[in-house]
DOSESE-64079 format. One record per residue: x, y, z of N, C-alpha, C, CB in turn. Coordinates in steps of 0.1 Angstrom, whole numbers, padded with zeros to 4 digits, always signed. Glycine has a CB too. Example, Ala and Ser with C-alpha at 12.3 -4.5 7.8 and 13.67 -1.06 7.14 Angstrom:
<recs>
+0132-0057+0078+0123-0045+0078+0132-0033+0078+0113-0045+0090
+0128-0022+0071+0137-0011+0071+0129+0000+0079+0141-0006+0057
</recs>
This chain:
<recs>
+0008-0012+0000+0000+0000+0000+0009+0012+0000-0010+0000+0012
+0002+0022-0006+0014+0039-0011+0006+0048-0005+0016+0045-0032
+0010+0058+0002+0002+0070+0004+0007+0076+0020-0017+0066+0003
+0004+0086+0027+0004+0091+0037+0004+0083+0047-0005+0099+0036
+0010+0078+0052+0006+0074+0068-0002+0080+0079+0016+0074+0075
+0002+0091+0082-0009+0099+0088-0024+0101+0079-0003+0114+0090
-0025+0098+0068-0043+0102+0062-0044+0089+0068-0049+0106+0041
-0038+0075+0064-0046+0063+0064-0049+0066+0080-0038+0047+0059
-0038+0066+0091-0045+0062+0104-0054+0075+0106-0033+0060+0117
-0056+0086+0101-0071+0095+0101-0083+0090+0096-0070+0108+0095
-0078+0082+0090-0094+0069+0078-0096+0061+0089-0087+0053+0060
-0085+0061+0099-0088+0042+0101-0098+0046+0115-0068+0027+0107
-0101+0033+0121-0111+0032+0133-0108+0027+0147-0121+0024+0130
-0093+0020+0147-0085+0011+0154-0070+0014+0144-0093-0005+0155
-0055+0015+0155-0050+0017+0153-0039+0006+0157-0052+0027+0154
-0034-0004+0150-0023-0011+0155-0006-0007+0152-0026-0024+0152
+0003-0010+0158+0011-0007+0156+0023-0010+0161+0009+0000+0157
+0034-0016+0162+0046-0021+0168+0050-0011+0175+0056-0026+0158
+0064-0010+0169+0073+0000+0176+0076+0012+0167+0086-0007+0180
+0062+0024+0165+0066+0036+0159+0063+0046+0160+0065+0036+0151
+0066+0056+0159+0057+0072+0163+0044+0072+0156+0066+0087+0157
+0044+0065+0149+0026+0065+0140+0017+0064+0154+0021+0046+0127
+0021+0053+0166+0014+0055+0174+0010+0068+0186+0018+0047+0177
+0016+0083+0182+0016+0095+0188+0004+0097+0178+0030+0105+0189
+0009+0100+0166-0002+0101+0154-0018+0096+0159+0002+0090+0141
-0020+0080+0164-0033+0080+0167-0035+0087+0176-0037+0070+0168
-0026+0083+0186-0033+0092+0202-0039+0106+0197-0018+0096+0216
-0029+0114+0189-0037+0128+0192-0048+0129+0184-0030+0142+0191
-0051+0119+0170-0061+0121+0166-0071+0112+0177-0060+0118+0150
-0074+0111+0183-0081+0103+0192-0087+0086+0186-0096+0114+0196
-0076+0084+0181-0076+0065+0176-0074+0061+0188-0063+0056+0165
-0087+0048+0188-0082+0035+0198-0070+0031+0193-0093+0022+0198
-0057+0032+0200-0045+0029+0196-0043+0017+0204-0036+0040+0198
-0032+0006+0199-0025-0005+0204-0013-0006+0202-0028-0015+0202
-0001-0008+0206+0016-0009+0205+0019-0012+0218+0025+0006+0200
+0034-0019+0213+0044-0024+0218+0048-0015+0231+0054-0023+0207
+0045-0005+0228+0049+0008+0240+0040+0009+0249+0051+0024+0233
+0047+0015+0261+0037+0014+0274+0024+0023+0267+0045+0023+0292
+0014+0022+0269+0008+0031+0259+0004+0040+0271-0006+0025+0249
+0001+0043+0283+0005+0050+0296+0014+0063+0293+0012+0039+0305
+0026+0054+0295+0036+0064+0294+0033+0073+0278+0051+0056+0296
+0031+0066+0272+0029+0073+0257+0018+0088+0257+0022+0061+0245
+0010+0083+0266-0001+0095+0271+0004+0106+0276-0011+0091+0283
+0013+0101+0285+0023+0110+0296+0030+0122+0288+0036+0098+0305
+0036+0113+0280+0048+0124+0267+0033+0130+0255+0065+0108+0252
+0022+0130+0252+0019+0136+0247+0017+0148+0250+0014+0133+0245
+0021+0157+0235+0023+0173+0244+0003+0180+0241+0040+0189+0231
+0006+0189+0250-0008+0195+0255-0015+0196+0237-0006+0214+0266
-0026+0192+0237-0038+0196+0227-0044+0209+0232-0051+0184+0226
-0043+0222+0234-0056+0229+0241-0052+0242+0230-0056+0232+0262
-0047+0250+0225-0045+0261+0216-0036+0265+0226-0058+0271+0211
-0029+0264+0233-0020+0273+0241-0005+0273+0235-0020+0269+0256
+0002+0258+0231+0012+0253+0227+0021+0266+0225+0009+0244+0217
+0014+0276+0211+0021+0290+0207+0025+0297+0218+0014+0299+0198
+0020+0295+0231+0020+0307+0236+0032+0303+0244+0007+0313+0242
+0030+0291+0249+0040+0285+0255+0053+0284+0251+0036+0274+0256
+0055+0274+0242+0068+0279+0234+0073+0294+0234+0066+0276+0218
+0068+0302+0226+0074+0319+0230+0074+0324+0243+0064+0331+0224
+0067+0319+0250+0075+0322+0266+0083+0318+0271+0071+0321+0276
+0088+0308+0261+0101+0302+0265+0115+0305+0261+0099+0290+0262
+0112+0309+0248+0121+0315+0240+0121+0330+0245+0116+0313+0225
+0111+0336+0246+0112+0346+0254+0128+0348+0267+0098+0345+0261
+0121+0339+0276+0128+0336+0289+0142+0334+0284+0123+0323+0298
+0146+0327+0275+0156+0324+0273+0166+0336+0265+0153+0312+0268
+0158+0339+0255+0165+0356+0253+0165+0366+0263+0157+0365+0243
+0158+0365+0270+0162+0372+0281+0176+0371+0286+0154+0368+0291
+0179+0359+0292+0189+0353+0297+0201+0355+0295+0188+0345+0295
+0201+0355+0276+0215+0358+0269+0215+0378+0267+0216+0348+0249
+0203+0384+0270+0204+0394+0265+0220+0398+0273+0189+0403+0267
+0231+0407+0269+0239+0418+0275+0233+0424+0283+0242+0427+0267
</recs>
C-alpha cells in the first residue's frame, strides 16, 4: 500500500502498531490505539492539545533571550 501514513491512520477506526511514532499520530487524533509501547507512558509524553502550545513555546524563547540578552 502507497500514500500518507498519517491520512490512512485518520481513515482508520482502530490503530495497531509495533514499535513507531505512528502510534503519537493515533493518540492525538483520538484512535483507539495499540503498540508495543507502554501506551500509559505514551499519554504521559503527549504534548498538550488545548490552543496554548504557541504561547507556551514563545515564553520560553522569550525567557531564554532574556537570559543571553547583554
Amino acid at each position: 500500500t502507497t500514500g500518507s501514513a498519517e491520512e490512512m491512520i485518520a481513515n482508520c477506526d482502530v490503530l495497531l502498531t509495533r514499535f513507531s511514532s505512528t502510534a503519537f499520530v493515533g493518540l492525538a487524533l483520538g484512535k483507539e490505539t495499540y503498540s508495543d509501547f507502554d501506551m500509559d507512558q505514551m499519554r504521559r509524553l503527549m504534548p498538550e492539545q488545548n490552543n496554548s502550545a504557541a504561547s507556551k513555546i514563545a515564553e520560553v524563547c522569550r525567557g531564554l533571550l532574556e537570559a543571553v540578552r547583554p
